[in-house]
Structure formats: structure tokens, C-alpha cells
C-alpha positions as CSV (number, residue, x, y, z in Angstrom):
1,X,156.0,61.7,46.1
2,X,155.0,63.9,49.3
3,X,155.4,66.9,46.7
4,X,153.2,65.6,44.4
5,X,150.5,64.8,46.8
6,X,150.9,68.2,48.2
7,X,150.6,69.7,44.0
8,X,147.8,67.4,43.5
9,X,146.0,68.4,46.7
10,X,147.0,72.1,45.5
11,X,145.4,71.4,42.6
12,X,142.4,70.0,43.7
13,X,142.1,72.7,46.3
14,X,142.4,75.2,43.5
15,X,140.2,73.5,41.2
16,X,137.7,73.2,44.2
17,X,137.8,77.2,44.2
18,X,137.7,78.1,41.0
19,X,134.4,76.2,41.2
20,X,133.0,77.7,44.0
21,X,134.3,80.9,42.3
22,X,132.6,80.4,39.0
23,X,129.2,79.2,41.2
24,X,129.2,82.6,42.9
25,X,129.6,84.6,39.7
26,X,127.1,83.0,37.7
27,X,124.9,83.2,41.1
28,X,125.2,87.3,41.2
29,X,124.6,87.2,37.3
30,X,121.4,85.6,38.0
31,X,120.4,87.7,41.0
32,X,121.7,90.8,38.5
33,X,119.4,90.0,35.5
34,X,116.5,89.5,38.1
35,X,117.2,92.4,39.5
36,X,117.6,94.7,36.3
37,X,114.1,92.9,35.2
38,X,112.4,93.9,38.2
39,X,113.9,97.3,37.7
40,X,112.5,97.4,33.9
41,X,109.5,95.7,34.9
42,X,108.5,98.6,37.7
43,X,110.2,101.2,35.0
44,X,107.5,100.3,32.2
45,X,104.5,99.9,35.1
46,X,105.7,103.6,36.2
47,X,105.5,104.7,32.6
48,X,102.9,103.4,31.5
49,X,100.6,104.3,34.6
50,X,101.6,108.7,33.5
51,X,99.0,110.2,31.8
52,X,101.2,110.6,29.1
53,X,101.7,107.4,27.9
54,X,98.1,106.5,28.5
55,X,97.4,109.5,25.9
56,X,100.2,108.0,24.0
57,X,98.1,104.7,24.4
58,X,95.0,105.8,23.4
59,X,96.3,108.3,20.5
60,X,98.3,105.1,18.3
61,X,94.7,103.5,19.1
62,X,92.5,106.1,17.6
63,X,95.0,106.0,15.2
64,X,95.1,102.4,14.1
65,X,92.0,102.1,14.3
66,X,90.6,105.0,11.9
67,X,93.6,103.5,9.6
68,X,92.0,100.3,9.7
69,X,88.8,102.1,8.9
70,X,90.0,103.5,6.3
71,X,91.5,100.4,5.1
72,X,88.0,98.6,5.1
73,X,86.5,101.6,3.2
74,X,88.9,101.2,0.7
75,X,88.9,97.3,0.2
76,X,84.5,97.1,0.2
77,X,85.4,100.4,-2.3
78,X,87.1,98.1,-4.8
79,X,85.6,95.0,-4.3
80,X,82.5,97.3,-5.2
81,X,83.7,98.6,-8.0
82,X,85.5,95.0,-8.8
83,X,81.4,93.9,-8.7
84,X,80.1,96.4,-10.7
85,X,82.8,95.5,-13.4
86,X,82.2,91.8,-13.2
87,X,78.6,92.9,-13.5
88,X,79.2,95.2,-16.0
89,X,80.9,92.5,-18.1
90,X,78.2,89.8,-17.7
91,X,75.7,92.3,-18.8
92,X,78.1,93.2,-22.2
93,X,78.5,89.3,-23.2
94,X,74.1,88.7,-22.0
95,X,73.4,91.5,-24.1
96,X,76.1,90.0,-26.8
97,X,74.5,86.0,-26.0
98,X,71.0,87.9,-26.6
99,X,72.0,89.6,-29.9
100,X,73.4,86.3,-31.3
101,X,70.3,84.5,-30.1
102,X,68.1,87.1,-31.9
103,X,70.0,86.6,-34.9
104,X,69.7,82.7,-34.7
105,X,66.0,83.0,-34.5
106,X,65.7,85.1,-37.2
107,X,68.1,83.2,-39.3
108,X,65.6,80.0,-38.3
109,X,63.0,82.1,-38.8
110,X,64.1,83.0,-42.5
111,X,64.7,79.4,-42.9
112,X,61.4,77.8,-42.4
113,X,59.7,80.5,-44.0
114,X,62.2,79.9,-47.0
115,X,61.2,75.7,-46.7
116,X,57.4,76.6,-46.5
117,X,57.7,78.8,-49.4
118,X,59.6,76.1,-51.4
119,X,57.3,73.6,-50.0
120,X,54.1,75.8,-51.0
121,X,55.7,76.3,-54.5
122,X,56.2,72.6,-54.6
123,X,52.8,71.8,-53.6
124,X,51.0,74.1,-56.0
125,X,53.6,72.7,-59.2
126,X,52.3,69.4,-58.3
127,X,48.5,70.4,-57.6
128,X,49.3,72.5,-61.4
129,X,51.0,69.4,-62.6
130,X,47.5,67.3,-61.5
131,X,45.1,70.0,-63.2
132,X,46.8,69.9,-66.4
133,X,47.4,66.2,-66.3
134,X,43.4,66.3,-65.6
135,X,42.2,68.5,-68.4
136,X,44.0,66.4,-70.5
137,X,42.6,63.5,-69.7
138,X,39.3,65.4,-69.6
139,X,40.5,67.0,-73.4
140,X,40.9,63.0,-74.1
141,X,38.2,61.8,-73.0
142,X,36.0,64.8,-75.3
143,X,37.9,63.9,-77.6
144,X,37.1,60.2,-77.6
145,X,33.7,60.6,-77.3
146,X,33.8,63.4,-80.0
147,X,35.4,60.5,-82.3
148,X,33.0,58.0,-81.5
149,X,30.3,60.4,-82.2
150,X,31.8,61.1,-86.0
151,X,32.3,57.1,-86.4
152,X,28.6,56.4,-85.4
153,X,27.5,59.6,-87.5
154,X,29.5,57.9,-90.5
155,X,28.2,54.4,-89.6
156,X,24.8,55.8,-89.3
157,X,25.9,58.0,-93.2
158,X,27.6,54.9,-94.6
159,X,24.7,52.5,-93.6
160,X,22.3,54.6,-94.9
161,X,23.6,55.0,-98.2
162,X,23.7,51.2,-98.0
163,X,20.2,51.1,-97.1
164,X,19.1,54.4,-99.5
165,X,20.4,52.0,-102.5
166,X,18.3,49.3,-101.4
167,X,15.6,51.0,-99.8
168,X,13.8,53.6,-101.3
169,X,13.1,55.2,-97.8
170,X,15.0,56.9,-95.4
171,X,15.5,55.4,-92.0
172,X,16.8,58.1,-89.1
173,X,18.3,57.4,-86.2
174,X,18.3,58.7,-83.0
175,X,21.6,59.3,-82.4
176,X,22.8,59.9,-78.2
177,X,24.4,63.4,-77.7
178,X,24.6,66.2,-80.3
């Protein structure tokens, strides 16, 4: 039993310093990596304070920003030209709207002179129509009175022969209208 007390404690002991083993290497990796940042940390500030990299710096600035520039230019160039298309276009289908517009009008245009012209016609066939129907009745009413005229000249004949038979004198009569 003693032996295996003495294994366990040899075990634990052992375990114990593996620990304090594994502690201490993950303490100098620590202090390592801080060390090798601060290293690259003053590296970089050394570098970058030379008047190299500051020209460096300053060129790839200059440089960016004339590319960016350039960039802009280019993008207000077509969104210019993009505009003067769209523009361009609207104009093409107005000046299209405008021609079919002009042609409607017209086409109205031709359509109610057309009706007025019809219309006129119309009116002066009827006003025609009412002329003639007048002079008819006008031709009628000559003609009646002509008649009447003949009967009264053939009364005024026939009652005078009646009256020449029985009268040895003439009688005249004053007839109205000629």
C-alpha cells in the first residue's frame, strides 16, 4: 500500500510539475508575443517616421486621389452623356407625341369641316326643297285664281248670252283683276 502511496504522491508530484511547467511556457509565450509586438510596433513607428515612407505616404495619396478624380470625371462624364440620351429620347417621342397631335387636329379639323359642309349642303337642299315647294304653291295658287278668273269670265259670257236672248241690251261687268 506504502508503494502506492509513494506512486500516487509521485504522480501527483509529477502532475503538480508538469503544471507548473506548462504555466511557465505559456507565461514566456505571452511575454514572447508582447515582446515581438513591441518590436514590430517600434519597427513600423521607425519606418514610418523616414522620409522615405512618408514620400511613399504621400505618393500612393496623390495617387489615389487623382485616380479617384479621375474616377468622378468619368462617372459625371456618363451620367452626362446618360442625360443627354434620356433627353435626347424624350425630345424624339415629344416631337413624335407632337406630330401625332398635329395629325389628330388636322384629321378633326377635316372632320368638322367635312360635317359643316354636309350640314351646309343639307341646309341649302332643304332651304331648295322649301323654295320649290313655295313656288308651287305660289304656281297653285296663280293658277287658282287664273281658273276662277276663266269660270267668272264664262259665268259673266254664259249669263250674258242668257241675258242677250232676253235682253236686247248688253250689260258689262266689271270684272276684279285682268
Amino acid at each position: 500500500f506504502k508503494t502506492q502511496v509513494l506512486t500516487f504522491n509521485s504522480l501527483f508530484f509529477h502532475g503538480k510539475l508538469r503544471l507548473q511547467h506548462e504555466a511557465e511556457l505559456k507565461r514566456l509565450e505571452e511575454e514572447t508575443a508582447r515582446r515581438i509586438e513591441e518590436a514590430v510596433r517600434k519597427n513600423v513607428e521607425e519606418r514610418m517616421s523616414t522620409e522615405e515612407v512618408k514620400e511613399e505616404i504621400e505618393r500612393r495619396t496623390k495617387e489615389a486621389y487623382e485616380k479617384m478624380l479621375l474616377d468622378v470625371e468619368i462617372q459625371l462624364k456618363n451620367e452626362k452623356q446618360s442625360a443627354l440620351n434620356e433627353a435626347r429620347r424624350k425630345e424624339v417621342s415629344l416631337v413624335a407625341l407632337l406630330e401625332e397631335l398635329d395629325k389628330m387636329l388636322e384629321e378633326n379639323s377635316r372632320r368638322v369641316e367635312e360635317s359643316q359642309r354636309r350640314e351646309a349642303l343639307e341646309l341649302q337642299r332643304k332651304e331648295e326643297e322649301r323654295y320649290r315647294e313655295l313656288e308651287l304653291i305660289q304656281r297653285q295658287k296663280e293658277e287658282a285664281a287664273r281658273r276662277k278668273k276663266l269660270e267668272e269670265e264664262e259665268e259673266i259670257r254664259n249669263s250674258s248670252k242668257v241675258s242677250n236672248g232676253s235682253r236686247s241690251r248688253a250689260k258689262l261687268h266689271f270684272g276684279m283683276g285682268l
